[in-house]
C-alpha positions in Angstrom: -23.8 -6.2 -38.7 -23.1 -9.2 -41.3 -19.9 -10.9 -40.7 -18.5 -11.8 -43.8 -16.1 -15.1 -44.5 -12.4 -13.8 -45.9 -11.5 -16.4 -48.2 -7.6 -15.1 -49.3 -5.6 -12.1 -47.8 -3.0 -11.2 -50.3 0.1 -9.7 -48.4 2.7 -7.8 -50.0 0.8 -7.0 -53.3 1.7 -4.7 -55.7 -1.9 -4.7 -57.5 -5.2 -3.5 -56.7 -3.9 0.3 -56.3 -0.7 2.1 -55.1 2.3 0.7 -53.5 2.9 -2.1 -50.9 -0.7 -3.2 -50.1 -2.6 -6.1 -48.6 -5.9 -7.0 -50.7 -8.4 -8.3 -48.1 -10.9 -10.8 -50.1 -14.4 -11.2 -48.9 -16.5 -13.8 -49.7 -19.8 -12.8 -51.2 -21.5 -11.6 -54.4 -24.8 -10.5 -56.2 -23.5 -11.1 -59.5 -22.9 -14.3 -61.2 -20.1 -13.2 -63.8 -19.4 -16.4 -65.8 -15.6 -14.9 -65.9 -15.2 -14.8 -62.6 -11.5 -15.6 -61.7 -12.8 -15.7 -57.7 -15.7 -18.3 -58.0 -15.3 -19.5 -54.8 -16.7 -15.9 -53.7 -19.8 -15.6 -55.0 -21.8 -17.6 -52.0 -21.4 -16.1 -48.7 -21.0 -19.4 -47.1 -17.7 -21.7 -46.5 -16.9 -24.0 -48.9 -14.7 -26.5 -49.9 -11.3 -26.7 -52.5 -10.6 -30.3 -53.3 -7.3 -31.1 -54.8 -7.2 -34.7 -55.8 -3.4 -34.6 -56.7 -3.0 -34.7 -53.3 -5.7 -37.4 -52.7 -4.0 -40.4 -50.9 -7.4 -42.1 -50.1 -7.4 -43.0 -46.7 -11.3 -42.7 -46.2 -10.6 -39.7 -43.6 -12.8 -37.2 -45.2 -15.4 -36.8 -42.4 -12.7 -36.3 -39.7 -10.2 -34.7 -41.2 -8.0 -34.0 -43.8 -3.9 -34.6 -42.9 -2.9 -34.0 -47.3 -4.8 -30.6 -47.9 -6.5 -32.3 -50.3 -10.1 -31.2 -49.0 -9.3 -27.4 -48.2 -12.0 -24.8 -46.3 -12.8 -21.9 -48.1 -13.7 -18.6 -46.3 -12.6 -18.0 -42.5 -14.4 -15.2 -40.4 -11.7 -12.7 -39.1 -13.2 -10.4 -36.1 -12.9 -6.4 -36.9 -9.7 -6.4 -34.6 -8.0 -9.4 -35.6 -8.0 -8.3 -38.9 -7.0 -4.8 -38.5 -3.9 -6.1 -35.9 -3.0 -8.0 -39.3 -3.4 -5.2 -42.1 -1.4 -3.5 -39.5 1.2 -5.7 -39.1 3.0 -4.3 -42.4 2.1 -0.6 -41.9 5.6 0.3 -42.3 5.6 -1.0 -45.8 2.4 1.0 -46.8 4.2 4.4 -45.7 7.3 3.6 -47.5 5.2 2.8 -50.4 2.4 5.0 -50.3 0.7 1.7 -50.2 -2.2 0.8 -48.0 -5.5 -2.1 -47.9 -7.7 -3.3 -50.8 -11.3 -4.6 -49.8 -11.9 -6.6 -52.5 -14.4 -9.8 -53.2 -16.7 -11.0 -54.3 -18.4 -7.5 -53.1 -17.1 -5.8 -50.4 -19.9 -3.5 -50.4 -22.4 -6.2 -49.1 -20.8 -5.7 -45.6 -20.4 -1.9 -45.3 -20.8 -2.0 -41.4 -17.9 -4.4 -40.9 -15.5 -3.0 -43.7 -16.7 -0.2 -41.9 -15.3 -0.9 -38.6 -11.9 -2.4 -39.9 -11.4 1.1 -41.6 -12.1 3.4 -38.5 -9.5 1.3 -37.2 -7.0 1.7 -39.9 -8.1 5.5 -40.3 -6.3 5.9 -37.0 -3.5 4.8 -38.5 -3.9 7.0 -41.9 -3.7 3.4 -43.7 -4.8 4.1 -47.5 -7.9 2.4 -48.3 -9.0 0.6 -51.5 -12.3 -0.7 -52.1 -12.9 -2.7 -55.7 -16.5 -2.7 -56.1 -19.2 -4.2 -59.1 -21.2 -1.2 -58.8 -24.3 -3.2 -56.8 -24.3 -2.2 -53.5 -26.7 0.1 -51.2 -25.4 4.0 -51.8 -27.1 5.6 -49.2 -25.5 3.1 -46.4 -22.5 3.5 -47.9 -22.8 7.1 -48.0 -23.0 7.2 -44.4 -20.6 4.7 -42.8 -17.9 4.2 -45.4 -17.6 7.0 -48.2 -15.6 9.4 -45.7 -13.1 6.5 -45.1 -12.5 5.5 -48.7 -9.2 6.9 -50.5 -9.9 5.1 -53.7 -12.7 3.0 -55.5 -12.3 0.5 -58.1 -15.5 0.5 -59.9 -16.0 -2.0 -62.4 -18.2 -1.5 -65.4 -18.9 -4.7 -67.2 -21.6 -4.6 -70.0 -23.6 -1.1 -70.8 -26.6 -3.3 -72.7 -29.3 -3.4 -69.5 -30.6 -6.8 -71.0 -27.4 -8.2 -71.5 -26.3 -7.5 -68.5 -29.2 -9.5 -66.8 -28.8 -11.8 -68.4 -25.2 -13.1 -68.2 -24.5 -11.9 -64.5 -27.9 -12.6 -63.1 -28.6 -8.6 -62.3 -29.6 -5.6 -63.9 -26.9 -3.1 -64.7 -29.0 0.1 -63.7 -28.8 0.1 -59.9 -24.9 -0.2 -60.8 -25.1 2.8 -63.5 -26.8 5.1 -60.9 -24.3 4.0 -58.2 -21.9 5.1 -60.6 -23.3 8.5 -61.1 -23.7 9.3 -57.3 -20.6 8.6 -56.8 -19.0 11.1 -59.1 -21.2 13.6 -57.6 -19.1 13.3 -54.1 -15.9 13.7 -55.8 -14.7 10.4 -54.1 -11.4 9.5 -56.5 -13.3 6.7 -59.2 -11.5 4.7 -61.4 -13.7 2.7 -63.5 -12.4 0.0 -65.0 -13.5 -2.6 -67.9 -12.9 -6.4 -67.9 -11.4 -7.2 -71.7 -13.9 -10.7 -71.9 -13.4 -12.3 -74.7 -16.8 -12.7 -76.1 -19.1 -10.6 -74.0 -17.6 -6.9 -72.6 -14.8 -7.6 -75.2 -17.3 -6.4 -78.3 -17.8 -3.3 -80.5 -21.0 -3.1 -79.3 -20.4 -3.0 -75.8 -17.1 -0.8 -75.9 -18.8 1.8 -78.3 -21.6 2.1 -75.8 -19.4 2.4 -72.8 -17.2 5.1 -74.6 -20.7 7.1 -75.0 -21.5 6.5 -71.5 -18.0 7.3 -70.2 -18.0 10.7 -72.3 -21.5 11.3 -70.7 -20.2 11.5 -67.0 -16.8 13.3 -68.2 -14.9 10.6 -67.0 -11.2 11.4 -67.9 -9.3 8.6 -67.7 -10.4 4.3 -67.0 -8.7 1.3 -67.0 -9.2 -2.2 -68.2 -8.8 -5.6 -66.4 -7.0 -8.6 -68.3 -9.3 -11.7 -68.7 -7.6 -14.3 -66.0 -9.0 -18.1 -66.9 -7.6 -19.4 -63.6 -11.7 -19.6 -62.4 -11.8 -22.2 -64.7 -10.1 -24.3 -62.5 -11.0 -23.1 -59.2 -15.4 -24.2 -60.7 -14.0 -27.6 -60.8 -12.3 -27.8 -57.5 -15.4 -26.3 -55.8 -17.3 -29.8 -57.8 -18.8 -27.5 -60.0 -19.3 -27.4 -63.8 -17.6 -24.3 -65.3 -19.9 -21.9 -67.4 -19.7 -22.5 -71.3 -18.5 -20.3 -73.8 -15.7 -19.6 -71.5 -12.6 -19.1 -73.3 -9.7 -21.0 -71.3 -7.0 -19.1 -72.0 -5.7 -15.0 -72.3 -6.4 -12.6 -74.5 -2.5 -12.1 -76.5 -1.3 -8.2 -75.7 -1.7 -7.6 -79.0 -5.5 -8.3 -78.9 -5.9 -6.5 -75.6 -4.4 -3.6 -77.0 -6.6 -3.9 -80.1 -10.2 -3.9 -78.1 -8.7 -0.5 -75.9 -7.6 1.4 -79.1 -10.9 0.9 -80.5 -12.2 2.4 -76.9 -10.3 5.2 -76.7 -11.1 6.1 -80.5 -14.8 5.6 -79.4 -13.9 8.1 -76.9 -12.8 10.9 -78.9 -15.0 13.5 -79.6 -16.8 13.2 -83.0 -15.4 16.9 -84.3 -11.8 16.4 -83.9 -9.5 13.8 -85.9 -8.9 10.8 -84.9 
């Protein structure tokens, strides 16, 4: 079984699906999204947050550091310890109808340990997210984890197989069958878009995921807010952010521009707009 690093456990969230929830980040990725607002998850291995405002230069660096200026990211959590801490606010969830997010990086790369917290937390009848990118072994997860899964996040970044290569490092296609399977069990989907300025945020790609969408009767989807915090978080890892990387938000009003467009994409071509 891989163990995967947790780099952040989010307590008492209200995002990342319904209710009270605690998001449970694992470190870990096949794709290379230059948007990424979780950089620090994309290798599998620890690493290392520096924060030179709280620098005070006393040559320590190899021994220690006493001002959290040089900070570990990613921990490894055995399957019990972290389902004693999920647990810990179960009372919450059922007040809530809230529950746990797996989330990443790619939660799907460790199927066999997500797997074992969530027989735990099954015993419990804990609510289970998973976010995923789509890029992940189905038939694995088929077996150990689809019976155990409440609710799945399923991201769908650019439609354009060649684009999609080539700005997150993989092919979309593996991701797009995924996709398909899935539907096929009736596990509750929500796909969901990432508004990018500059790359999923485009006429061309929201047309063609409108046509896709309408070709797996897919009801309803969601779209994810471009967050530029990653920006920061390259540079604290000692790493040079991608270019073309816009550093701030979208406005609402040009959110709400790119999803009206989508859901007029969406509309079939016989009846009026």
């Amino acid at each position: 079984m891989k163990t995967p690093l947790v780099f952040d456990i989010a307590r008492g969230s209200f995002a990342d699906g319904p209710g009270i929830r605690t998001v449970v980040f694992l470190k870990g990725c096949p794709l290379r999204c230059p948007w990424c607002q979780n950089p620090e998850s994309h290798t599998a291995e620890a690493e290392t947050f520096f924060y030179p405002e709280n620098c005070i230069k006393c040559g320590n660096c190899e021994t220690g550091c006493n001002s959290l200026a040089r900070q570990t990211v990613g921990q490894y959590y055995p399957v019990e310890k972290l389902a004693k801490l999920i647990l810990r606010d179960k009372i919450f969830y059922r007040v809530s109808d809230g529950g746990v997010t797996f989330s990443g990086g790619e939660p799907l790369l460790f199927i066999d340990y997500v797997h074992e917290v969530a027989r735990i937390l099954k015993r419990e009848n804990i609510h289970i997210a998973v976010e995923t990118c789509g890029y992940f072994d189905f038939d694995q997860f088929q077996k150990k984890l689809l019976t155990f899964i409440d609710l799945l996040f399923y991201d769908i970044k650019l439609i354009d197989p060649e684009k999609h290569e080539m700005v997150t490092g993989k092919s979309n296609e593996l991701i797009l069958r995924n996709f398909k399977k899935l539907l096929e069990t009736g596990i509750n989907v929500v796909p969901r878009i990432p508004l990018i300025p500059g790359y999923t945020a485009t006429e061309e790609n929201l047309s063609r995921a409108a046509e896709f969408f309408n070709g797996q009767k897919i009801e309803a989807s969601a779209f994810l807010s471009y967050n530029p915090s990653g920006i920061d978080k390259w540079e604290r890892l000692g790493k040079k952010p991608p270019e073309d990387i816009s550093p701030k938000p979208m406005t609402r009003e040009e959110e709400q521009k790119w999803i009206t467009f989508f859901n007029q994409s969406r509309r079939p071509k016989n009846k009026p707009l």
